[in-house]
C-alpha positions as CSV (number, residue, x, y, z in Angstrom):
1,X,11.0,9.4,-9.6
2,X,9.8,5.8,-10.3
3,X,6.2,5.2,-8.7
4,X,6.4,3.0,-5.6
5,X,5.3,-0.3,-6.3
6,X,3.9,-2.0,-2.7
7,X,3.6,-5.3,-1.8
8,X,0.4,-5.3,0.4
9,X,1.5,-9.2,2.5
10,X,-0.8,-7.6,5.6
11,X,-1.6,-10.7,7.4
12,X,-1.2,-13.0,4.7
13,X,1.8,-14.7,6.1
14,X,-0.9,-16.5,8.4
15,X,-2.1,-19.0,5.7
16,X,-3.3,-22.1,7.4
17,X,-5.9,-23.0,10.1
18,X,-3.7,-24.7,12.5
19,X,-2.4,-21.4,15.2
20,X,1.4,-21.3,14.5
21,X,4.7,-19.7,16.8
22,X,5.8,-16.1,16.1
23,X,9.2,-18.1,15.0
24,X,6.9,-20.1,12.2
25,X,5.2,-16.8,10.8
26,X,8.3,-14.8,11.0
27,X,10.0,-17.0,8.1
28,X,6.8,-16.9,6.0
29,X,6.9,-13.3,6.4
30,X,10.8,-13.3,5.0
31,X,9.8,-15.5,2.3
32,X,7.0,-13.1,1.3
33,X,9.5,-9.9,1.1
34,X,12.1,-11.8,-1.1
35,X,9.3,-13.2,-3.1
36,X,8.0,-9.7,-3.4
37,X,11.4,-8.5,-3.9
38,X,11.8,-10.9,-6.9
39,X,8.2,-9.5,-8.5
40,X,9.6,-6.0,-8.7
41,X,8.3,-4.4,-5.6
42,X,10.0,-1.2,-3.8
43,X,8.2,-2.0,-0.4
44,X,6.2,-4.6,1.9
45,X,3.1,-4.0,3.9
46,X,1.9,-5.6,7.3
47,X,-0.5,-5.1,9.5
48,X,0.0,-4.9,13.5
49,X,-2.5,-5.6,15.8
50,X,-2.9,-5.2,19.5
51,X,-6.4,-6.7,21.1
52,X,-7.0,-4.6,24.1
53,X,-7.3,-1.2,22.0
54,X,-8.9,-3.0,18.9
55,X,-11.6,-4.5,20.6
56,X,-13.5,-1.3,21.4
57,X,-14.1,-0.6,18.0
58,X,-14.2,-3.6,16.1
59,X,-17.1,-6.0,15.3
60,X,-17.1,-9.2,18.2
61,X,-17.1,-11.3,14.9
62,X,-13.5,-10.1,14.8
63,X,-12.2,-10.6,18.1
64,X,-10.6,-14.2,17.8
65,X,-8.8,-13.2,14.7
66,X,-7.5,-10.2,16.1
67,X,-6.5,-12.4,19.0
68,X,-4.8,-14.7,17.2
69,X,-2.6,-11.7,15.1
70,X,-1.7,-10.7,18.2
71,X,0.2,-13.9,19.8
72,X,1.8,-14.3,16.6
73,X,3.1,-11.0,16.2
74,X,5.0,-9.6,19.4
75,X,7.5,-7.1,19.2
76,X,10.1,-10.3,19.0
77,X,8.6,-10.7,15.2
78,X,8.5,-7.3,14.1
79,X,11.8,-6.4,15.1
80,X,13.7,-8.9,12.9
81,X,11.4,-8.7,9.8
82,X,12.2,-4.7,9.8
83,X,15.6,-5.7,10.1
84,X,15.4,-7.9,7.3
85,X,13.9,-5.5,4.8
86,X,16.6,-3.2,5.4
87,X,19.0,-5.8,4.7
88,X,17.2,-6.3,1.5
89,X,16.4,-2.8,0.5
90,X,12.8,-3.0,1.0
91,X,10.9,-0.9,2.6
92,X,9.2,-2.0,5.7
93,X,5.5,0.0,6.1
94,X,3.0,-1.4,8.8
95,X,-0.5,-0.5,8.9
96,X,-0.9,-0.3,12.9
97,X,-4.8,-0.9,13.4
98,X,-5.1,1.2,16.5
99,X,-3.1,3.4,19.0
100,X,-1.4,0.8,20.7
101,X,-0.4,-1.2,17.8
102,X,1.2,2.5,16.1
103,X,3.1,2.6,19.6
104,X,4.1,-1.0,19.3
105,X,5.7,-0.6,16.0
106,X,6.7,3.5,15.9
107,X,10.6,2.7,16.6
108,X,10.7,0.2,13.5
109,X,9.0,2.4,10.7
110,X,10.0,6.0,9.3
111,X,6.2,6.6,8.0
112,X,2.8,5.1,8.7
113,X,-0.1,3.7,6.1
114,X,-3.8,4.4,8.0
115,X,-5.9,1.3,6.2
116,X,-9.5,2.9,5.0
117,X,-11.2,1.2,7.8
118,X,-9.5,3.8,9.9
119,X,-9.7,7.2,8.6
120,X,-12.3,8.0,11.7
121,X,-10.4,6.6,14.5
122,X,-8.8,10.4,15.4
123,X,-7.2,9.0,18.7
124,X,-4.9,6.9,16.9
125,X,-4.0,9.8,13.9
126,X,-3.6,11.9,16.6
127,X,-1.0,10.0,18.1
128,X,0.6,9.1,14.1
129,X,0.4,13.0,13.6
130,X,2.7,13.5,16.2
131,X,5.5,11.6,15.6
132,X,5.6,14.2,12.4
133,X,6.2,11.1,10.2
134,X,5.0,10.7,6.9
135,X,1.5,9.1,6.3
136,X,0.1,7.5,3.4
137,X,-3.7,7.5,3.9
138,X,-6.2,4.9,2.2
139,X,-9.2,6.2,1.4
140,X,-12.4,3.2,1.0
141,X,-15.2,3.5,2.6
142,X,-14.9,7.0,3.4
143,X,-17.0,10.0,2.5
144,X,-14.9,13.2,1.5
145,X,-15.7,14.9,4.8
146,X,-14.5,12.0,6.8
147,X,-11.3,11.8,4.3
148,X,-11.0,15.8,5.1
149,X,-11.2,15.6,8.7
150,X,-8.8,13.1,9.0
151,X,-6.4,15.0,6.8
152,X,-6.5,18.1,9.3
153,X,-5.6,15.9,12.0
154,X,-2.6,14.4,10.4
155,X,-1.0,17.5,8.7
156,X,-1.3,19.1,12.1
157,X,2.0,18.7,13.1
158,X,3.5,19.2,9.4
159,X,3.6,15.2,8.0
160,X,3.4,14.5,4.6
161,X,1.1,13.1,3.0
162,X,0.3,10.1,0.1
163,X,-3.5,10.1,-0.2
164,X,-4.7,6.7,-2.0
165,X,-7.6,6.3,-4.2
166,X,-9.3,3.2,-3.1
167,X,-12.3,0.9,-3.4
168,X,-12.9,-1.5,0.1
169,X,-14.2,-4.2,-2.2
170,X,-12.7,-7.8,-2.1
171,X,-12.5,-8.5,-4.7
172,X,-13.4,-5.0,-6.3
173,X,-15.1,-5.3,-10.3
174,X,-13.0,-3.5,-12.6
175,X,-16.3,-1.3,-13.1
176,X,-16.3,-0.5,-9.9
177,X,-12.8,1.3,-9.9
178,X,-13.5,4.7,-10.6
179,X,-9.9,5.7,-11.5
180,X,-11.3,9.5,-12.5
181,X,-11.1,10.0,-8.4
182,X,-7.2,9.7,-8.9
183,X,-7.7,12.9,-11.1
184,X,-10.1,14.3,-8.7
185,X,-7.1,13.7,-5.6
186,X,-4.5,15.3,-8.2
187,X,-6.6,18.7,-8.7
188,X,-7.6,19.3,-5.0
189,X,-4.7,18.0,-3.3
190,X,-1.9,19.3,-5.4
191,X,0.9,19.5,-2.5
192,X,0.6,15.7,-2.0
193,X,1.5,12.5,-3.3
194,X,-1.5,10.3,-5.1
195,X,-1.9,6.9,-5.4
196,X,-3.5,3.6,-5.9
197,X,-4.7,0.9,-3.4
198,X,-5.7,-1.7,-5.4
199,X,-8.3,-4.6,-5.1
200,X,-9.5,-5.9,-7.4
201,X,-7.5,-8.7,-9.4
202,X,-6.5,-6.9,-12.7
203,X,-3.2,-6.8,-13.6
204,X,-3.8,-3.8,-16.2
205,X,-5.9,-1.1,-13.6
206,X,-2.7,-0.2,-11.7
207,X,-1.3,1.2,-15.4
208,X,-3.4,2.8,-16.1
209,X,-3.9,4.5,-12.6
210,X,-0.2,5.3,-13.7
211,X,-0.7,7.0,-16.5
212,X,-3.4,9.4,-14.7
213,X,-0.7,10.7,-12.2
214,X,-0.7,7.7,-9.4
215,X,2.7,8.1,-8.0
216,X,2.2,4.9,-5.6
217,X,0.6,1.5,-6.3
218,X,0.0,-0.9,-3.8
219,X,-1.6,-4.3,-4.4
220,X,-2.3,-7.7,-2.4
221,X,0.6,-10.3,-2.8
222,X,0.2,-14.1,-1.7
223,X,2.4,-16.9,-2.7
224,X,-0.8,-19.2,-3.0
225,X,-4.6,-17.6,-3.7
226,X,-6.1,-20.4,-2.4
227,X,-4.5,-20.7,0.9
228,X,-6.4,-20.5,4.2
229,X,-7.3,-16.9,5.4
230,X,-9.2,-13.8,4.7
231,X,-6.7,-11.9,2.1
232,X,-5.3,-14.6,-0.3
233,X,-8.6,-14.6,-2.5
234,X,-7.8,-10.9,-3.6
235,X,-4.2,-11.4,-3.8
236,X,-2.0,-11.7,-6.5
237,X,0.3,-14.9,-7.0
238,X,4.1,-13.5,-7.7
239,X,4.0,-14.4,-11.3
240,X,1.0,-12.3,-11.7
241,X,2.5,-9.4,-9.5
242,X,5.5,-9.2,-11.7
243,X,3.8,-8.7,-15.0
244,X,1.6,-6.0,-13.2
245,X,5.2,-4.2,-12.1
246,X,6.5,-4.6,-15.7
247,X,3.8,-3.2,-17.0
248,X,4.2,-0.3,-14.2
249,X,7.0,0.3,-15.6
250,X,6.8,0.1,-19.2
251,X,3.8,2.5,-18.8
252,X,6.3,5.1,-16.8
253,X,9.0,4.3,-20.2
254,X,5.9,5.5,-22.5
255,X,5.0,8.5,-20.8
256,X,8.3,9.7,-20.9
257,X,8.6,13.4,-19.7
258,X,6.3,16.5,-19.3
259,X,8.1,18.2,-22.1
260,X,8.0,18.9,-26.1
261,X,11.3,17.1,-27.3
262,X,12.7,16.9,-30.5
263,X,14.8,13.7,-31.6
264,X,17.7,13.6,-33.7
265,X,15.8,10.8,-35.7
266,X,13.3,13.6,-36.5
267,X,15.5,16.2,-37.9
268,X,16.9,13.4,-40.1
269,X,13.2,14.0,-42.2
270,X,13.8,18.4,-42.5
271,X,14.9,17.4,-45.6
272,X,11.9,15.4,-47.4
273,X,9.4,17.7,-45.5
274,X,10.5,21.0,-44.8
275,X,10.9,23.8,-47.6
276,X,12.5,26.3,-45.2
């Protein structure tokens, strides 16, 4: 199966100062999935947000953007962008920042993605491991017993699980990747899906998390890097994000298949180098 490629949009269809309606930020967030679409992606990412539950465990320095994801995002805007991914055979994923925002969103997604910042906040995977739907888990700024514990809590109920390698660094230094933890996810979690949450800005990282078993990739897309907001700067533009997929792909081409094959073109040399 071809590695999921992910289109990481989150909030970055808010990308100027000025507050805007739910109808404004709904056709930036179209625009985003068919430029995605167009850069090779399999899927699109968001991020839902609901105030009253976030506001007990985020910083106060957050409050006013959280606030302002809020009004422009009501159920009246996620309805019709999951309805237009379908249409467009994307996948819709949302990262729902807290209970209430899972709840807001459960009838319009068939999995979940917990964001790293996350992967303590057991009320809400309680509630995402009982809807028994598949989870992909981020896994920055965690420690391995936080990254267990949250684990236990979300297989509880039998979902399955896509455990991401990831560095919460924006942007991250290529030195600071550390893709040998991809390996270290493939030996002790065998059962589940590995991938690659990726950001820093390199177009070549995400290859070559490939070709050490990442079966997802997901990356920050923007249409413009230098547009207002906290994502863009650690995005990449769509030109950029296509010649990351292609190389995705042309990677998976080179690897081929976990087998010892023998081509025709091959045999055609017995002749000149075999005596028997």
């Amino acid at each position: 199966m071809a590695v999921e490629v992910i289109a990481e949009i989150g909030k970055g269809f808010i990308d100027v100062p000025e507050e805007q309606t739910p109808k404004e930020l709904l056709f930036k967030a179209k625009l985003l999935v068919l430029e995605a679409k167009e850069a090779g992606a399999n899927t699109t990412k968001f991020q839902c947000h609901v105030f009253e539950d976030e506001q007990t465990k985020r910083s106060e320095k957050r409050y006013e953007w959280i606030k302002r994801n809020e009004r422009g995002t009501p159920y009246e805007f996620w309805k019709p962008l999951a309805e237009f991914c379908k249409a467009n055979d994307m996948s819709f994923l949302v990262t729902g920042m807290s209970k209430m925002a899972c709840e807001k969103i459960n009838d319009l997604v068939d999995r979940f993605k917990v964001g790293s910042g996350d992967v303590t906040d057991l009320e809400m995977l309680r509630y995402i491991a009982e809807t028994k739907k598949p989870v992909i888990l981020s896994t920055g700024m965690s420690t391995m017993p936080e990254v267990m514990r949250a684990l236990d809590v979300l297989t509880s109920h039998g979902s399955k699980i896509t455990l991401m390698h990831c560095i919460s660094m924006y942007p991250c230094n290529e030195k600071r990747l550390n893709l040998n933890t991809i390996r270290f996810f493939k030996k002790g979690f065998p059962n589940y899906k590995i991938g690659f949450s990726d950001h820093s800005l390199s177009i070549f990282a995400p290859s070559l998390a490939v070709a050490m078993g990442a079966e997802v990739i997901e990356k920050h897309f923007t249409l413009d890097r230098n547009a207002w907001g906290p994502d863009h700067k650690v995005s990449l533009i769509p030109k950029e994000f296509a010649k990351m997929v292609s190389e995705i792909r042309r990677t998976e081409h080179i690897l081929g298949v976990e087998d010892k094959l023998l081509y025709n073109e091959e045999k055609l040399l017995w002749e000149n180098f075999r005596t028997q």
